[in-house]
N, C-alpha and C positions, 0 to 999 in steps of 0.2 A: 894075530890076536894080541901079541904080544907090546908090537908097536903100538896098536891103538890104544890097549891100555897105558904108555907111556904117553902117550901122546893125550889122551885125558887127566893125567895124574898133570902133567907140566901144562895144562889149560888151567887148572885150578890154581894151583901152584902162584902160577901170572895172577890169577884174580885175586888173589889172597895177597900178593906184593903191591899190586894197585892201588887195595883199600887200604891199607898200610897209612899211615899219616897224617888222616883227617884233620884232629885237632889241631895242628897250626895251622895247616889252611884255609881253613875257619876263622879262625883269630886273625889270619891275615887279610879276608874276605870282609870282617866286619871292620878293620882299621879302615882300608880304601873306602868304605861306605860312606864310616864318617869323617873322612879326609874330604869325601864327596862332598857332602853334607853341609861340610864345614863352609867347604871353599864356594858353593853355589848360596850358599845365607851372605857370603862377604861380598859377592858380585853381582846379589840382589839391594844389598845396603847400598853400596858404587851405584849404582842405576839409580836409584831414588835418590842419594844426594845428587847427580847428575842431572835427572829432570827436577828437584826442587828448584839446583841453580839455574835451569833456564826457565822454568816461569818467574825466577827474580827478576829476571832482565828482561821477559818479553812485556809483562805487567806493566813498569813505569811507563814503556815503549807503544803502551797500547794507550795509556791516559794521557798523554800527552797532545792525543788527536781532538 
């Protein structure tokens, strides 16, 4: 009985060290987010100046005909 009491008291013990910390890896969860965020709006602008430059140059290439 003894053991298992010990052996419940250090299950808890673990659960309580787990939750332990939350707050920065939260704050470090919403940085990468908007690191995400950030960096998927820059390589959506990239993509659009991309295809604007190539309907500059397929256009003239089409009135030409």
């Amino acid at each position: 009985m003894r053991k298992l009491a010990f052996l419940f008291v250090a299950m808890v013990a673990v659960s309580f060290a787990s939750c332990g910390g939350s707050t920065k890896s939260n704050a470090d969860a919403e940085a990468a987010k908007a690191d995400s965020i950030r960096i998927a709006d820059s390589i959506a602008a990239v993509e659009a100046a991309a295809a604007a430059d190539t309907m500059a140059v397929v256009a003239p290439a089409d009135s030409v005909k």
